[in-house]
N, C-alpha and C positions, 0 to 999 in steps of 0.2 A: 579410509578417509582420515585424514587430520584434520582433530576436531577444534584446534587451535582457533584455524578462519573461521567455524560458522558461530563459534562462542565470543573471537573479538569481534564480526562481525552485527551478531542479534545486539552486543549490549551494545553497540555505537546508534543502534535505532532503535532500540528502548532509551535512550539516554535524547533522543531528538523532545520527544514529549515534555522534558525538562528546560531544556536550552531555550526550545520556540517559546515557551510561557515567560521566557524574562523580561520581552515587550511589555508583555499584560503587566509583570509584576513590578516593574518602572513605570507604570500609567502612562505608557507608549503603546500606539497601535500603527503594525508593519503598513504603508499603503497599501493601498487595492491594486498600484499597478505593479508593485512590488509580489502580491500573494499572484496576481494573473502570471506574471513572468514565470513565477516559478510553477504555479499548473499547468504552462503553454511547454517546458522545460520537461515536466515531467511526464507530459502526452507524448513527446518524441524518446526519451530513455523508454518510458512502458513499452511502446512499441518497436521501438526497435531490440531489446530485448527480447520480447516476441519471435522474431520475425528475421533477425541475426544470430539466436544463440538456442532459444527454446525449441523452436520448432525444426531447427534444421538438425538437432539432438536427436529429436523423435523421431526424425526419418531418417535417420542413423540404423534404426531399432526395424522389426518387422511393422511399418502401417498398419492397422486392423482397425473396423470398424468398434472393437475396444477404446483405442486410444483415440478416436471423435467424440467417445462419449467421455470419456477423463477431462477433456477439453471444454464440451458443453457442461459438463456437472462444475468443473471452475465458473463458468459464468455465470451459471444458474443460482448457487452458493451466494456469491457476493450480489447479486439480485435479490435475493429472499433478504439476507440482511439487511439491506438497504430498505428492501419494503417494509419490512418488522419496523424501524425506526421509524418511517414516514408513516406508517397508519396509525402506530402507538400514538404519534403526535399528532397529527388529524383528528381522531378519537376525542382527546383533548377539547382540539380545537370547537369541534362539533358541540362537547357538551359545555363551552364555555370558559373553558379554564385554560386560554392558550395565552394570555393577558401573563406581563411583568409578573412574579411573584407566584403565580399559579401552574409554575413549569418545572415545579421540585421531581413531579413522579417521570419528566424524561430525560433524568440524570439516570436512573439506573437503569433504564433499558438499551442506552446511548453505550454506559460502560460496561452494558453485558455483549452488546453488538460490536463495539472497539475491540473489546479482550479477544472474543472469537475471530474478530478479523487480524487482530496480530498475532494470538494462536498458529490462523494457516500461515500467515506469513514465517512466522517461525522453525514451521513445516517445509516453507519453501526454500529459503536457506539453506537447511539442513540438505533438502534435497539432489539441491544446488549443485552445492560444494560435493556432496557424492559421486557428481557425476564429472564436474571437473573444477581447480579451481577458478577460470575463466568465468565460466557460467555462473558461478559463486560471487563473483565479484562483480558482476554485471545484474545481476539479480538483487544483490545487495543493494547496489547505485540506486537501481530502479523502486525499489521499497521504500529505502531515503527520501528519494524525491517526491513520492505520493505519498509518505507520512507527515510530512512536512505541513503541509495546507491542513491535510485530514485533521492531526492532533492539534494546530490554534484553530480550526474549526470546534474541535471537541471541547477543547478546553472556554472557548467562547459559550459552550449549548451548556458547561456545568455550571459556570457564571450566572449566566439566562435563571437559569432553577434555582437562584437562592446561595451555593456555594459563596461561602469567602476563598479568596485567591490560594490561601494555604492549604485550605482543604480539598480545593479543585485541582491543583497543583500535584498532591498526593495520589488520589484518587487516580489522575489521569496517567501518571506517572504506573501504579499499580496495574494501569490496564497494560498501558504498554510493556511493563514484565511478562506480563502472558507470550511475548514470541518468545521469550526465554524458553519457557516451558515446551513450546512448540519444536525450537530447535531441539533440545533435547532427547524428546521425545523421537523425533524424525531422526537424529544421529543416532537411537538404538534401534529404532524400526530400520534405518539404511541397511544395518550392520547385521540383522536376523532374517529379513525378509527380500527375499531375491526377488526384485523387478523392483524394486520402492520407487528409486528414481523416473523408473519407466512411467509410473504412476503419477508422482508428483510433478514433474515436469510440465507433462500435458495439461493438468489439473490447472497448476500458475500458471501457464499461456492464457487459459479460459479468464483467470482472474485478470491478469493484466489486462486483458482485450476488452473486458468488462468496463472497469478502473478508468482506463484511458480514455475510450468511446461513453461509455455510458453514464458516466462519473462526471469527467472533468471536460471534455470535448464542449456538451451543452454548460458549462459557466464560461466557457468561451463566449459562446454565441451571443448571451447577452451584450457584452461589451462588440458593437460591431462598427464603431468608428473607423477610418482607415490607418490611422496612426497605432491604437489600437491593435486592430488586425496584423497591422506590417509584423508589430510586436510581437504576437503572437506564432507569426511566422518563424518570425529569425527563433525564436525561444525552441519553438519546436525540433528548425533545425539544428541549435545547437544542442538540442538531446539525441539526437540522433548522432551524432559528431561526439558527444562524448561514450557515446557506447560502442562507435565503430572503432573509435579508438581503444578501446576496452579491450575492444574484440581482437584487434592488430595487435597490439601488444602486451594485454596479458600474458601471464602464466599461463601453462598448458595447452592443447590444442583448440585451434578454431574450425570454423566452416566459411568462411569467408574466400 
């Protein structure tokens, strides 16, 4: 594997966490129909990633009741994390401390739960690009575009808790080097352990499908106007549209 792509590729999305905070750091806020386009954007890249380059990988490889559970255990992973953050701050809420000013303690469970989540991502990449760089580059697009929302999301929740800009800014930035580490890690795991990608592949399908569907699909629904909606439509399919074309003309082979 040349580890060139999945190293310029993790710091162009550990470097997103920085860029998206410059709204904030100009006391500018992206609109809302601005952040929907781009989660409407990023539900057609997730999945069609999915469903044009991951999974048609997999069945490349022997199918086994193995690699259903690689798939489920992706979704289940970024499930538990998500719930970790949501009860930590329920908790909160419950004993009264969900109030302006009293939301310092869900900064660190927020950047313990970020770090882990760009960890696998970082994972994923590595995996990625192991197995070709099409997939690498399609997988990459697709992280992009869900880190996006994620990280002015996060950086808005370190806000929330008390941070100044500079220090949330850092902080946030800090988590997002954790895919650093993931890539990493996953370019020497690729490189000793035969079947890795077999492994990580199915794993990110589980996450994406997760991400997409269970993540971002319902911050749709709220906005259900038909002007709205149409938006949401065209957004979708132009994520799909940018990954088919990924897919056409990339580097290395496709399934298409």
């Amino acid at each position: 594997m040349n580890i060139i792509y999945p190293i310029v590729s993790v710091i162009i999305v550990s470097l997103i966490s920085v860029i998206f905070a410059v709204p904030f750091l100009l006391k500018k806020k992206l609109s809302k129909s601005v952040l929907l386009f781009m989660l409407s954007v990023s539900v057609g890249v997730l999945l069609s990633t999915v469903f044009m380059n991951m999974l048609p990988e997999v069945f490349t490889h022997d199918y086994s009741m193995a690699t259903t559970y690689y798939i489920i255990a992706g979704f289940l992973v970024m499930f538990v994390l998500e719930k970790l953050v949501h009860y930590h701050h329920n908790k909160k809420c419950e004993d009264g401390n969900c109030g302006h000013g009293h939301a310092y303690n869900v900064a660190p469970l927020n950047l313990v739960g970020d770090g882990i989540h760009n960890f696998i991502d970082g994972l994923v990449i590595a995996g990625s690009y192991a197995v070709d760089i099409t997939l690498g580059i399609a997988a990459t697009i697709s992280i992009i575009f869900h880190e996006i929302p994620q990280e002015i999301a996060d950086f808005g929740v370190l806000l929330y808790s008390g941070m100044s800009k500079k220090k949330a800014l850092i902080f946030n930035f800090l988590s997002a080097t954790t895919a650093i580490l993931g890539t990493l890690i996953g370019i020497a795991l690729a490189g000793r352990i035969e079947g890795f990608s077999e492994i990580i592949v199915p794993f990110a399908a589980g996450n994406f499908i997760y991400i997409a569907a269970s993540n971002l699909v319902p911050q749709l629904h709220r906005h259900c106007k038909i002007k709205e909606t149409l938006l949401h439509i065209f957004a979708i399919i132009l994520g799909v549209i940018i990954i088919t074309l990924v897919s056409l003309y990339g580097p290395g082979h496709v399934h298409i």
